[in-house]
N, C-alpha and C positions, 0 to 999 in steps of 0.2 A: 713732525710738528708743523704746527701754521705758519706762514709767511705773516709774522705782521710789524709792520715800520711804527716806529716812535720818532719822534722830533724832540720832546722833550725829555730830560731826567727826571728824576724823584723830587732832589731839591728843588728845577724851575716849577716842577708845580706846583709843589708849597709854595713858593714864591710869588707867581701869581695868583692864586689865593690868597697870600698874606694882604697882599697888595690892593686886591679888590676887595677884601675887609678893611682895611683901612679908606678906603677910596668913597665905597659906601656911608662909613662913620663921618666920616668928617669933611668927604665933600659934597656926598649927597646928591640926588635926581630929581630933576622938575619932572611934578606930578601934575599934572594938568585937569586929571578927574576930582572932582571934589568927594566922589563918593569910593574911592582909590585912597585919597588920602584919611576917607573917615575910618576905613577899615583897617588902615599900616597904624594909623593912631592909636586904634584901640588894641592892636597887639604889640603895641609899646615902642613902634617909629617916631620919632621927632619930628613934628611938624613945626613948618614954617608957613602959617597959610596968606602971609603978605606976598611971599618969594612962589610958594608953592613949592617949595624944596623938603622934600624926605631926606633925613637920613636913618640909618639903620644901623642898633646896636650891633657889635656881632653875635649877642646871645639867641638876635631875631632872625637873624643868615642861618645860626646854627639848627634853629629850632625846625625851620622850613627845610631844610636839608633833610632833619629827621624822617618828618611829616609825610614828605613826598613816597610814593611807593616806588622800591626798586626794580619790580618786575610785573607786569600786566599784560593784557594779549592785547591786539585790535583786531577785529575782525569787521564780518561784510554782511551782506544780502545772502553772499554764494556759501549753498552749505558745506560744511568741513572748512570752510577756509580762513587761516589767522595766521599773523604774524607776533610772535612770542618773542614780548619787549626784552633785554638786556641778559639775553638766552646762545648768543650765538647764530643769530639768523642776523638776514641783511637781504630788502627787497628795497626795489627801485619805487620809487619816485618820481613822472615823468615831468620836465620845468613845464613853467605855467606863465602865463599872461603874454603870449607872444603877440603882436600885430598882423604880423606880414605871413605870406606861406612864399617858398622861394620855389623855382622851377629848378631841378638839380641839373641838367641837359642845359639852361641857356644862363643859370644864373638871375634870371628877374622876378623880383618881388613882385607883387600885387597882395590886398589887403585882403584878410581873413574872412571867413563865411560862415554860416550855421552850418550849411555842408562839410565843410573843416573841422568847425568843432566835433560835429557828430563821427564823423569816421576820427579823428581823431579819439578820441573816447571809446570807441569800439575798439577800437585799433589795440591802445594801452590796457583794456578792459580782458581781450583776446591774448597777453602775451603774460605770461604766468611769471618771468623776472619781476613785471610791474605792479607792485601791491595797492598801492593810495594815490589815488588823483587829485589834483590839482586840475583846476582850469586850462588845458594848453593852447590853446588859443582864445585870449577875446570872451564872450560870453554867446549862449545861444539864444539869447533873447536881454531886453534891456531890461535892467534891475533899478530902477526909476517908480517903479511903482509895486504896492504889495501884490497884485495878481502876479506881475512878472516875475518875481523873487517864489511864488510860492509855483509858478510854472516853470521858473529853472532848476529849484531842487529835486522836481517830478522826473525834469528829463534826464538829470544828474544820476538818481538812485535805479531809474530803467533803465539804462546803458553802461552804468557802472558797475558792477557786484561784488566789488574787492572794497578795500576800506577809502571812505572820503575825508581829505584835510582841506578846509574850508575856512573863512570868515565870513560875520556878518557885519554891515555899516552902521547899524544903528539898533538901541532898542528894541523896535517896532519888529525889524529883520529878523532877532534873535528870537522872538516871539514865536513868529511865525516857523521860523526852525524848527523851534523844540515841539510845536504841533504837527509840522509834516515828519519828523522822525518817529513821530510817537504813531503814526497814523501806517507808516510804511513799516516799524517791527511789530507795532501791537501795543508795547506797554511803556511805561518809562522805567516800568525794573527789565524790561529785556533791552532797550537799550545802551545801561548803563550797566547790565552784563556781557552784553556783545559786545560793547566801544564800538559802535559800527561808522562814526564818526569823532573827529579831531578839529579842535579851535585853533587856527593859523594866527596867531598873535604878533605883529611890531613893534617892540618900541622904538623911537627916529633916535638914531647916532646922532650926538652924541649924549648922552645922558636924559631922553625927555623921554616922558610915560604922555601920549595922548589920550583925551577923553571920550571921543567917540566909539574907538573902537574898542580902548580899554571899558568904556560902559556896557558896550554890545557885548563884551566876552562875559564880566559879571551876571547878566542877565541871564546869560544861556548856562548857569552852571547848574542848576538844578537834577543834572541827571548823573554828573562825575564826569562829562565830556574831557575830558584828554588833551590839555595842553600844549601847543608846540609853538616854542617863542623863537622864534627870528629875527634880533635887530640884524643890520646890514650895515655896521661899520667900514668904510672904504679907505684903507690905508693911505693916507697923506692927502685925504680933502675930510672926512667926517670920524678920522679917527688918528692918532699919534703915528710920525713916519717910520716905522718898526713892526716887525712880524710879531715881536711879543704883545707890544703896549695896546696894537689891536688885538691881541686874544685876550690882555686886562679888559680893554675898555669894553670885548664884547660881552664878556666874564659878569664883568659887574649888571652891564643889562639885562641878561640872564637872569641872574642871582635878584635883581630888583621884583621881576616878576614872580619871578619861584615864589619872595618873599610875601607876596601879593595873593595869589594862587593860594595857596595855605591856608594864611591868614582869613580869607574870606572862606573855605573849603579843604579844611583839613584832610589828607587823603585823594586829593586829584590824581588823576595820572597827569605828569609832568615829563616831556621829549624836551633834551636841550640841543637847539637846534641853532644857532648864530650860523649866518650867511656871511663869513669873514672878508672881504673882498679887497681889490688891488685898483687904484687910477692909475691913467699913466700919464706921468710926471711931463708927456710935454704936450700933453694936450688938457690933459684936468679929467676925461672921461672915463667912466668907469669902462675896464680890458678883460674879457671873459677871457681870454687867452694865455693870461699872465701863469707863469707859473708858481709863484709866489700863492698862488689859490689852491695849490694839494697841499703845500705849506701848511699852510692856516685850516684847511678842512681836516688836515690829521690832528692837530695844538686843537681845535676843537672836539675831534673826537676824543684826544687821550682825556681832557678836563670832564668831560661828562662820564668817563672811565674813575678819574680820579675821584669824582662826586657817587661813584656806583648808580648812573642815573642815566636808563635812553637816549639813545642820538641818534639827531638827522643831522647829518652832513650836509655839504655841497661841494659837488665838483667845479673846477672850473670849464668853462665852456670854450669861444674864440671869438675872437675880436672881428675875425674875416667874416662877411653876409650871407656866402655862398660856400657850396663842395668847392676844396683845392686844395694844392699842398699846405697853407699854411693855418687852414682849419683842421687839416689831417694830424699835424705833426702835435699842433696845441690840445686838440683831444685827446689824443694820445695820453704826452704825458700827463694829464690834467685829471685822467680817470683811474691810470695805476697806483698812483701812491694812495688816493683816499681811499680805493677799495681794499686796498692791504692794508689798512690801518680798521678794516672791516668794524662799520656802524653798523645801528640794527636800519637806519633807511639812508638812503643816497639818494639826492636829487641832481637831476644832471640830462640826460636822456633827451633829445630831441633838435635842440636848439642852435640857433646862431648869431652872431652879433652881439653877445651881448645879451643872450636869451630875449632878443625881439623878434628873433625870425627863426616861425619853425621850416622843418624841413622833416616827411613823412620818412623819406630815405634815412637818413641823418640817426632817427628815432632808432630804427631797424635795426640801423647800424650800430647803434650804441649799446644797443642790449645785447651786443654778440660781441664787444669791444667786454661789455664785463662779466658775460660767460668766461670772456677767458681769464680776465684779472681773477672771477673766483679760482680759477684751477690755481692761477697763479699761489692764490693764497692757502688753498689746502697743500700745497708745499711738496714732500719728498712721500708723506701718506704711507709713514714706515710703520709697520707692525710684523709681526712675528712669521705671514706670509708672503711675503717678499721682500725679505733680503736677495734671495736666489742664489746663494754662495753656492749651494748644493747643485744648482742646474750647469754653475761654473762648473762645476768638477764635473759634473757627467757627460755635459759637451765636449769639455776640454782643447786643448790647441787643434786650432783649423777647425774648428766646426760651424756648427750653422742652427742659431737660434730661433731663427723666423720659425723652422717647421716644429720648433718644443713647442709640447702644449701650454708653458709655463705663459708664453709670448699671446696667446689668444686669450687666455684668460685674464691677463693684465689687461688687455684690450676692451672686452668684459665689463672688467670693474672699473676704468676709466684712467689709466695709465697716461693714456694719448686723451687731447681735449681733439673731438672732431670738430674741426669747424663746419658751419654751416654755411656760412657764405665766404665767397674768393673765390679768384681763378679756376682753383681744383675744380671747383662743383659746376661751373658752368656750362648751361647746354649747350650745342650747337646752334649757331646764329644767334647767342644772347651774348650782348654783354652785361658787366657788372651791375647798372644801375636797374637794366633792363630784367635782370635775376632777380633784384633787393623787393622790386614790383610784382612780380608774380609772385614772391613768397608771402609778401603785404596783403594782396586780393586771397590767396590762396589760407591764410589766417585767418582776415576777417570771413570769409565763408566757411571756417571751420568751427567759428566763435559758436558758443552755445547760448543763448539769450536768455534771461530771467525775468520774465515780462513780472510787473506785479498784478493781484490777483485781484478780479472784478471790483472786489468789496471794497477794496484799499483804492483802486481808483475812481470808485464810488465819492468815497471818503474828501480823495484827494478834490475830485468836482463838485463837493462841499464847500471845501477850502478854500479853493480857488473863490468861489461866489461869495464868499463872506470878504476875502482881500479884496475884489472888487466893488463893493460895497462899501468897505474901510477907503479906497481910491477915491468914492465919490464924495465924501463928506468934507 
């Protein structure tokens, strides 16, 4: 059977639930959208619109719980290719918005490039563990104006082919979205067949729903886009000093949006995704490295378990800027426990400091950090051929197993996890980092490209002229 870790029991999570149904009734979340709060109103939330405070029956928790769909796929550009939500699958994630790109060999930062982002993006685009993108560095053009926003979703969906998790800032932005989506699959019914995109939603710890981007998500719902809510509660500055009372408080932000989602669009796909996270205590700064973050990214997973409802996790990352032992040892543990607690996505993959600084190596490595946690998690892989009691007896005392054929065929069907990078493999005159790089160039030259097709960038040099246009008014 599976390897998979639990943190909580049955009782604590009815308990937090009990907890965040009450927390919601009677303490309630500033709503800051006025058109959030028209919508929770009419599906029978208590508004407060002096305070701006919601709260929530739990008949209207319940209802949205219902509502929500247990299982849906997302998929891409790339044909065949989906990830099948609360099914048993688990694709990576690579983190996103980092600043800086780090030199692995000397350790020094310098500030990100469109060259970064684009090979970046190839890169994630090219490695088949990483399903959904995010941004991972920065942006490849400024999103300050509608041409630029409808020229970075162009360069997004040409270089990306797997599934995109995104937001937009405003109205205007969400507009524009659901026109270049519609232009890049064809329809809004093949869109909202595909899922070939996901709405990356915040709300700020502790309890508040923002307006702008809470308005940009309403707008773009028109096609059944795919929710994924992430507040980011931080243990002892934006959320209660306890592993639990942050999985309440991030529980109830959660559960505030779910209630939101529904209400306005019964039937969303809904991903519960809290980014649970740890300060530390003697400096106040939020510590990628902390371990108390597999903690909380599994109490996140089993809650979205408990709810029968998608999840994206988060691992933790490391507090250190650069490769060294103690960005080695915090990844480490930081990436086994979430992935044996196996979500259906995990974001984690790239980053340092505190996800500001990427590192190309780093990325590489990470994806081969949870190659192995998956073996890890398919466990002892017992069925009916391979016990091998019987090869016992036929060997018997003093023998020699290597040359049974029973030993190549376990080999076969993956008995042993071969790694692909370390020591072992290394050629002559490479060392390790020097290996991590030629297997990166040697990917990205392997990648297949999915350029989109005349018409659609026809379409798209439509678009574009019209946002510009929108730019001069």
């Amino acid at each position: 059977m599976e390897v998979q870790i639990q943190t909580l029991s049955r009782e604590e999570l009815d308990g937090i639930h009990e907890r965040t149904l009450h927390i919601l009734k009677h303490t309630g979340v500033k709503v800051h959208s006025a058109r959030a709060r028209k919508i929770l109103s009419q599906a029978g939330a208590e508004v407060d619109e002096a305070k701006r405070i919601i709260r929530f029956p739990t008949s209207l928790v319940e209802a949205a719980l219902n509502s929500a769909p247990k299982d849906f796929q997302l998929g891409g550009r790339r044909p065949g290719w989906k990830i099948q939500m609360n099914r048993g699958e688990c694709t990576l994630l690579a983190d996103g918005e980092a600043s800086w790109v780090v030199n692995a060999d000397t350790g020094e930062k310098r500030e990100g490039t469109e060259e970064d982002w684009l090979k970046a993006t190839q890169l994630i685009d090219a490695i088949d563990e990483i399903g959904i993108y995010w941004r991972v560095i920065g942006s490849p053009s400024s999103r300050n104006t509608s041409r630029n926003i409808v020229r970075y979703w162009r360069e997004v969906f040409s270089n990306f082919s797997k599934h995109v998790q995104e937001s937009t800032d405003n109205v205007e932005q969400s507009h524009l979205l659901l026109e270049t989506l519609t232009i890049i699959f064809g329809s809004r019914e093949i869109v909202e067949e595909k899922k070939p995109f996901s709405f990356l939603l915040c709300p700020v710890s502790p309890l508040v729903v923002e307006e702008a981007y809470t308005d940009a998500y309403l707008e773009a719902t028109g096609m059944k886009i795919p929710v994924a809510v992430m507040p980011m509660p931080i243990l002892g500055l934006t959320s209660p000093a306890s592993l639990v009372g942050t999985t309440i408080l991030g529980n109830c932000e959660v559960l505030t949006i779910l209630c939101l989602v529904q209400a306005n669009a019964p039937g969303t796909p809904f991903i519960y995704a809290p980014a649970l996270a740890v300060s530390d205590p003697r400096t106040g700064r939020y510590t990628g490295g902390a371990i108390e973050h597999a903690l909380l990214s599994i109490n996140a997973t089993q809650m979205a378990r408990y709810y029968n409802l998608p999840v994206e996790a988060s691992t933790g990352g490391t507090h250190q800027e650069s490769p060294g032992i103690q960005a080695s040892y915090e990844r480490a543990l930081n990436w086994v426990l979430p992935v044996l607690a196996w979500p259906d996505i995990l974001v984690g993959p790239g980053q340092f400091g505190g996800s500001t600084v990427l590192s190309f190596e780093q990325l590489f490595l990470d994806v081969e950090v949870f190659r192995n946690c998956r073996h890890l998690y398919k466990g002892n892989q017992i069925d009916k051929g391979n016990w091998l009691d019987e090869v016992i007896t036929r060997v018997g005392p003093e023998g020699n197993f290597l040359t049974h054929p029973s030993t190549r065929d376990a080999l076969r069907r993956g008995t042993w996890y071969i790694n692909r990078l370390g020591s072992q493999n290394l050629k002559p005159g490479r060392n390790f980092l020097e290996e991590i790089r030629v297997q990166i160039n040697e990917t990205l030259n392997a990648r297949q490209s999915i350029p989109l097709a005349p018409e659609i960038e026809k379409e798209l040099d439509r678009l574009e002229t019209k946002a510009r246009r929108r730019d001069k008014e």
